[in-house]
Structures are given as structure tokens and as C-alpha cells.
C-alpha positions in Angstrom: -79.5 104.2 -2.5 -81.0 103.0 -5.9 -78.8 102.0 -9.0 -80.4 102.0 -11.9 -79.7 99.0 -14.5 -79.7 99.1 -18.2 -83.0 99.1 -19.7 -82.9 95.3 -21.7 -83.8 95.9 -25.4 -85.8 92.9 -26.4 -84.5 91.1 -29.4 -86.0 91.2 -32.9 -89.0 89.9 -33.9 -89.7 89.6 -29.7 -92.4 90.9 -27.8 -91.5 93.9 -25.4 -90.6 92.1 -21.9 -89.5 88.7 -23.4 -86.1 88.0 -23.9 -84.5 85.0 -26.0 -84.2 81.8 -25.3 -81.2 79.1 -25.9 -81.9 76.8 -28.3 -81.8 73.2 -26.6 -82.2 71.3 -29.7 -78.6 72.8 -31.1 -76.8 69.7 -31.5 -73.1 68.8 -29.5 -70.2 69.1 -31.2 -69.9 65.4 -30.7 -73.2 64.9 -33.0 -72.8 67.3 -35.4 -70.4 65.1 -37.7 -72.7 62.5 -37.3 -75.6 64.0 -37.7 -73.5 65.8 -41.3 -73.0 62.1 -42.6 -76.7 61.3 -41.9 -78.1 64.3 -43.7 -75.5 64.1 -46.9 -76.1 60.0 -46.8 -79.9 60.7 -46.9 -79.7 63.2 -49.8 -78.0 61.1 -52.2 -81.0 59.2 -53.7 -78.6 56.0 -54.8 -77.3 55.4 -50.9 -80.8 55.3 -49.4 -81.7 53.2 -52.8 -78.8 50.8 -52.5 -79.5 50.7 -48.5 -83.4 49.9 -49.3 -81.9 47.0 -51.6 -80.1 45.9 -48.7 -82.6 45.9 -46.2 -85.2 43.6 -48.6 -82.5 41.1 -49.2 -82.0 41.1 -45.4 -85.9 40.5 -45.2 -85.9 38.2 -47.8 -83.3 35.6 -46.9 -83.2 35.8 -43.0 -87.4 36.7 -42.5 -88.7 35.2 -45.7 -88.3 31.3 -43.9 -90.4 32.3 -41.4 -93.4 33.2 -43.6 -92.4 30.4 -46.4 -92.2 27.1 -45.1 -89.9 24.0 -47.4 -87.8 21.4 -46.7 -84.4 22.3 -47.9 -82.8 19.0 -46.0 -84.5 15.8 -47.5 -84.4 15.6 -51.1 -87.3 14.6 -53.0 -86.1 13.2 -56.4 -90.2 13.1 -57.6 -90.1 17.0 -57.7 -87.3 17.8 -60.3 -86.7 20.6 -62.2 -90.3 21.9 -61.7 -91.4 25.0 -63.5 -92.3 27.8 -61.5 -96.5 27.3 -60.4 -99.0 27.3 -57.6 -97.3 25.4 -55.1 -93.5 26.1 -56.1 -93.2 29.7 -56.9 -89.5 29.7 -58.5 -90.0 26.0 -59.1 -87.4 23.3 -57.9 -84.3 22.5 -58.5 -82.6 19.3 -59.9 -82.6 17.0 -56.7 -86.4 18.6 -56.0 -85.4 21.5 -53.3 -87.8 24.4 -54.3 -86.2 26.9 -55.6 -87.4 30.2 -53.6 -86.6 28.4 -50.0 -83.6 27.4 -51.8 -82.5 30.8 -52.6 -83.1 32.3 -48.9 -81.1 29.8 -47.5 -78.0 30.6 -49.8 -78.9 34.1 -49.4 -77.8 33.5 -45.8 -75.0 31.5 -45.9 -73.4 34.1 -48.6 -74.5 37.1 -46.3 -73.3 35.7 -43.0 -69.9 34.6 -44.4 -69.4 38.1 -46.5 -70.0 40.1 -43.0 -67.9 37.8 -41.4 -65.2 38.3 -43.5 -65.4 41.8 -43.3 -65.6 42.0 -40.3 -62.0 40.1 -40.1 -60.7 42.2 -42.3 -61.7 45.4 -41.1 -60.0 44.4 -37.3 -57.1 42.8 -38.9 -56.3 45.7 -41.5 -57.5 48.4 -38.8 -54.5 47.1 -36.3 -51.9 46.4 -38.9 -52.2 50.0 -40.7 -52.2 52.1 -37.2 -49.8 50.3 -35.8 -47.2 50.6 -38.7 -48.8 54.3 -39.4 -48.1 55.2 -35.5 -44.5 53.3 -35.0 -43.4 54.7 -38.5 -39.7 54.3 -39.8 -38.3 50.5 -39.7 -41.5 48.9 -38.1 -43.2 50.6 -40.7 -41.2 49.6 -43.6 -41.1 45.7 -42.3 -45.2 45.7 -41.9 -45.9 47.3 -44.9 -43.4 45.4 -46.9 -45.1 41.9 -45.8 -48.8 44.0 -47.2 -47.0 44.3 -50.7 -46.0 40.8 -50.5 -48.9 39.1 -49.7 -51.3 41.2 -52.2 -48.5 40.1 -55.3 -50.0 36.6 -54.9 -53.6 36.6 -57.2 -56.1 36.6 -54.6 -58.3 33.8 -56.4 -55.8 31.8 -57.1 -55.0 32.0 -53.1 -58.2 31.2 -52.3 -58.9 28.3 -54.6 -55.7 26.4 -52.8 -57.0 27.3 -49.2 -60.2 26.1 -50.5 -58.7 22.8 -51.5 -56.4 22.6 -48.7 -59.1 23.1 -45.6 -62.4 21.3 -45.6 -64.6 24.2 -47.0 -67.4 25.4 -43.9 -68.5 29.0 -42.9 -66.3 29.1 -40.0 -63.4 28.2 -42.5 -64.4 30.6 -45.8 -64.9 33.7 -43.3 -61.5 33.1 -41.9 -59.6 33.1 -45.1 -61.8 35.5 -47.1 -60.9 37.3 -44.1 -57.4 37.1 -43.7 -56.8 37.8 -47.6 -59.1 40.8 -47.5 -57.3 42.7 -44.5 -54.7 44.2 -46.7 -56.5 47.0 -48.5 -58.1 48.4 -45.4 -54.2 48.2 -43.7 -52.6 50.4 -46.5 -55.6 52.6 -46.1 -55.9 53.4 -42.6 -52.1 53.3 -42.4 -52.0 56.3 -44.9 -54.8 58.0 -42.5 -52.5 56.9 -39.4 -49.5 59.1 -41.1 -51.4 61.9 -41.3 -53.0 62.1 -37.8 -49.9 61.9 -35.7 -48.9 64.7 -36.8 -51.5 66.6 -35.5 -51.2 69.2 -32.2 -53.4 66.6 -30.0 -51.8 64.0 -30.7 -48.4 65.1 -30.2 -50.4 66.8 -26.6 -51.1 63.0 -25.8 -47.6 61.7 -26.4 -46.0 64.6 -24.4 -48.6 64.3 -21.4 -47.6 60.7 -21.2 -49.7 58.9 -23.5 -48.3 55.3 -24.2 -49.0 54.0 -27.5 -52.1 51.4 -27.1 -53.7 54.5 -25.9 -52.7 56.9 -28.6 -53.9 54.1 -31.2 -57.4 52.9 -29.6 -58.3 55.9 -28.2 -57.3 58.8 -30.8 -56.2 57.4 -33.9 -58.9 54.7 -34.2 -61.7 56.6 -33.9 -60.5 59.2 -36.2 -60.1 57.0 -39.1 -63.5 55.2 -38.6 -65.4 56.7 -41.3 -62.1 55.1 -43.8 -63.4 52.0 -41.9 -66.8 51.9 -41.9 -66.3 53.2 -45.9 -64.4 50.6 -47.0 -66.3 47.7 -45.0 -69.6 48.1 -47.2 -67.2 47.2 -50.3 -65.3 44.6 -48.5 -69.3 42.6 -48.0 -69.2 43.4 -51.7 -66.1 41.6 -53.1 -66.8 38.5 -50.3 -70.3 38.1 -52.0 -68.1 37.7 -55.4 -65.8 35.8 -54.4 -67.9 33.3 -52.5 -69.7 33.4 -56.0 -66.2 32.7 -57.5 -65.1 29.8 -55.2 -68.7 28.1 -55.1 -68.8 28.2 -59.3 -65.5 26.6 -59.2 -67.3 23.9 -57.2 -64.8 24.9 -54.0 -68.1 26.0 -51.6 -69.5 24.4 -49.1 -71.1 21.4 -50.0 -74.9 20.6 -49.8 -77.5 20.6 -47.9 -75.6 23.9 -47.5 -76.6 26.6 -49.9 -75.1 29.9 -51.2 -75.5 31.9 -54.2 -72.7 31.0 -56.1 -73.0 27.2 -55.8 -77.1 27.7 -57.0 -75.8 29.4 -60.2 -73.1 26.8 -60.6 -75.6 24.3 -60.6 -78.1 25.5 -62.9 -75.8 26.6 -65.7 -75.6 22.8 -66.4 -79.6 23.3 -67.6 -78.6 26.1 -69.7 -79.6 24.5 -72.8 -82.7 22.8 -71.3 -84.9 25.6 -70.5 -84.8 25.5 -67.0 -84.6 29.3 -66.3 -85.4 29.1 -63.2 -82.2 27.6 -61.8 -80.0 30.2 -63.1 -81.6 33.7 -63.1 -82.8 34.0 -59.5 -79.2 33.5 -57.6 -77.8 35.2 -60.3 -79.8 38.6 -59.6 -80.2 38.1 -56.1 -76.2 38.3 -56.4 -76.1 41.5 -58.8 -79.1 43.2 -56.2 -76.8 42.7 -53.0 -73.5 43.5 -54.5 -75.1 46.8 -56.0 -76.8 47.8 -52.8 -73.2 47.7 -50.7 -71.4 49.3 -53.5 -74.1 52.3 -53.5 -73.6 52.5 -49.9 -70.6 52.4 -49.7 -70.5 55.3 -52.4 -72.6 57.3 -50.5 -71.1 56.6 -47.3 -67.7 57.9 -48.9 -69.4 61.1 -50.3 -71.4 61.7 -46.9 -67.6 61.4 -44.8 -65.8 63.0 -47.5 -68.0 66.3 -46.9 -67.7 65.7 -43.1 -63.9 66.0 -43.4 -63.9 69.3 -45.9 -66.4 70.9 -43.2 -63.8 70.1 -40.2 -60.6 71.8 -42.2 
């Protein structure tokens, strides 16, 4: 006995006999957002702008040594104040340090103690805001009561007495940038926390058995990372300032350390000599990094923002 099966109509646009074939490079679920945030990121002509900024000074301060060769350790009192020329290209400074090695070495003592203290304050502010978020009522009140406490003390004015108190180093500015920085990020993830523990798979996880370390690192975390990741590229931002800040107020860290901050200190005593050199450089090199973090960090937002309209 024969059956007869239903004649397959090819699809449209398809040769008779052929028959259509999955598409293997559909993205998983699981890439899509990302791949959402990429696409809107790389569309906004002022994130890839600001993250091309960012990348030179990378270049710059952390590759530039290994291309241009100085001595930024022995001082050389025979060299002062040179004007920029063949041998110096930014000239040198007043104790005879040339001024271009000069400047990539406080680029990257400002850049490795502004992602430091982001970093600390990202982890600190991420732990604090889904903790009091997930716990809610009294432990809630009591954690976010000690945030509105500590951020009605001025920041700089903080920091300038830390800065007096401890002997200033990296280890020691990252630490207390750090740990005055956290609280923003806590009162924004913690308003993100609120809001996700509501939701059906959350309260699935909580019913199933879900204790709370799990609930918090393995759902609410990674739910509010693109808050964090967000509001990290403007945390760099205001350390770079306020390293500026401190290191102006002669508070940095003291030479043959370099940063930034502590150049353009420096040089504003030659203001009225003509020494251009000692004041311009750090002083842009400060406004080019803080502008490239604050663009990412715009189009970061913008980029997760759309993410999260496409997901409701």
C-alpha cells in the first residue's frame, strides 16, 4: 500500500525542489541585547568619538614611553624651562624634566588612580544599593540613611582632610576617591534593585528556595549592569577632576611622581613668564580625557536606555 504525501510548495523567491534553510547566523537571545547596545553605541557619532579620544590617551601615556625615551627621575637643573624644539618637543619644565615624557607619566598616574577608584566605587555602591534594594523596609531605611549622611559632607572638603590626614600615594588616593565615590552608584542601583524584585522571576527564585546571596549576585546584579557599567565611565570622569582638584591644592602625590593636576599646578606659577608650555599641555590632556568618558558614558546611557524600551 502507497500513501501519498503532500506535494512541498517551495518557498518564495526558491527554486522548485529546494526548500529553506534556518538561518544560523540569527543571534541568541542572550546576544541580542548586547549586540542592540553595540549597534546604538556605534551609531552615535560622539560615543565612538569620545571612545577614539580615549583610546589615543591610552596610547599616549601608557605606549608613548616606549617609543619616547627621558628621564623623568634625575633632575637636571641645566635644562630649565626650555621652549619647546628639536630635542624637547613640549620643552622642559622648571627642575629640567621634559615636558612630553613628563606628561605621559602623569597621564598614568591620573588614569590608573581614576579607574581604580571606580572601580571601588562601582563594587562598594553595587553591594550597598542591592542589598538595601533586596532586604527593603528597616535595613533599607538604616543603609540608605548612612548614604544621605555621608553625601551632606562636601566631597572636596572630605577629601582635602583625608589627603592631609594619610600620606598621599596611589594605593591611598584610589581608596578614598573610592570610598567617597560609592554613594551615587548605591542610590542608583538600589532604585533599580526596588524595581526588579518585584518581578515574576524573581519572586519564582524566592519561592523555589532561592536564598538571598543568590537572588542578588545571580539575578539582580546582572540586571542592573548596564546602570553600572553607565555610571562607571562618569565616575573615571569626576576622579580625573578631582585628582586635578587635590594635586592643585598641592595635596597629590609628591614628585618624582607625576599627575595632571600637580603639572598644571606647577606651571600656573610661570603664568606671567611666558612659559606656555607648562600649563596648556596637562591642562588639555585633562579636558581630552574627561570629555572622551563623559561622551561614552552618554552614549553608553542612550545605547542601554533603548535596550530596556525594546525589552518592555
Amino acid at each position: 500500500m502507497t500513501v501519498d504525501l503532500p506535494e512541498q510548495t517551495p518557498a518564495a523567491g526558491l527554486p522548485a525542489g529546494e526548500l529553506p534553510v534556518a538561518d544560523t547566523d540569527d543571534p541568541s537571545p542572550s546576544a541580542r541585547p548586547a549586540r542592540v547596545v553595540l549597534r546604538t553605541f556605534a551609531e552615535n557619532k560622539l560615543a565612538v568619538l569620545g571612545m577614539l579620544l580615549f583610546v589615543g590617551m591610552v596610547l599616549f601615556c601608557f605606549g608613548g614611553p616606549l617609543v619616547y625615551h627621558t628621564d623623568q627621575v634625575h633632575t637636571n637643573l641645566t635644562n630649565q624651562t626650555l621652549p619647546p624644539g628639536a630635542g624637547h618637543p613640549l620643552g622642559t619644565d622648571q627642575v629640567g624634566y621634559d615636558e612630553l615624557g613628563r606628561l605621559m607619566l602623569g597621564g598614568q598616574t591620573s588614569l590608573e588612580i581614576a579607574l581604580g577608584a571606580a572601580i571601588v566605587a562601582i563594587v562598594v555602591g553595587v553591594l550597598w544599593g542591592t542589598i538595601a534594594g533586596y532586604c527593603g523596609g528597616l535595613v533599607d531605611s538604616l543603609m540608605m540613611r548612612i548614604v544621605d549622611s555621608v553625601m551632606s559632607i562636601p566631597a572636596l572638603f572630605l577629601l582635602m582632610f583625608l589627603a592631609t590626614v594619610f600620606r598621599p600615594s596611589v594605593t591611598m588616593l584610589i581608596l578614598v576617591l573610592g570610598l567617597l565615590a560609592w554613594l551615587a552608584p548605591a542610590r542608583l542601583v538600589r532604585g533599580e534593585t526596588l524595581s526588579l524584585r518585584t518581578r515574576d522571576y524573581i519572586q519564582a527564585v524566592r519561592v523555589m528556595g532561592g536564598r538571598g546571596p543568590r537572588v542578588i549576585f545571580r539575578h539582580l546584579v546582572p540586571n542592573v549592569i548596564g546602570t553600572i557599567v553607565v555610571n562607571a565611565t562618569f565616575q573615571v570622569a569626576d576622579a580625573i577632576l578631582a585628582i586635578a582638584a587635590i594635586s592643585f591644592l598641592g595635596l597629590g602625590i609628591p614628585p618624582p611622581a607625576a599627575n595632571w593636576g600637580g603639572m598644571l599646578s606647577d606651571g600656573l606659577n610661570y603664568t606671567y613668564s611666558g612659559f606656555w608650555w607648562l600649563i596648556y599641555p596637562s591642562g588639555i590632556a585633562i579636558i581630552i580625557t574627561v570629555l572622551s568618558f563623559n561622551l561614552i558614558g552618554d552614549g553608553l546611557r542612550d545605547a542601554v536606555g533603548l535596550r530596556a524600551q525594546r525589552r518592555l
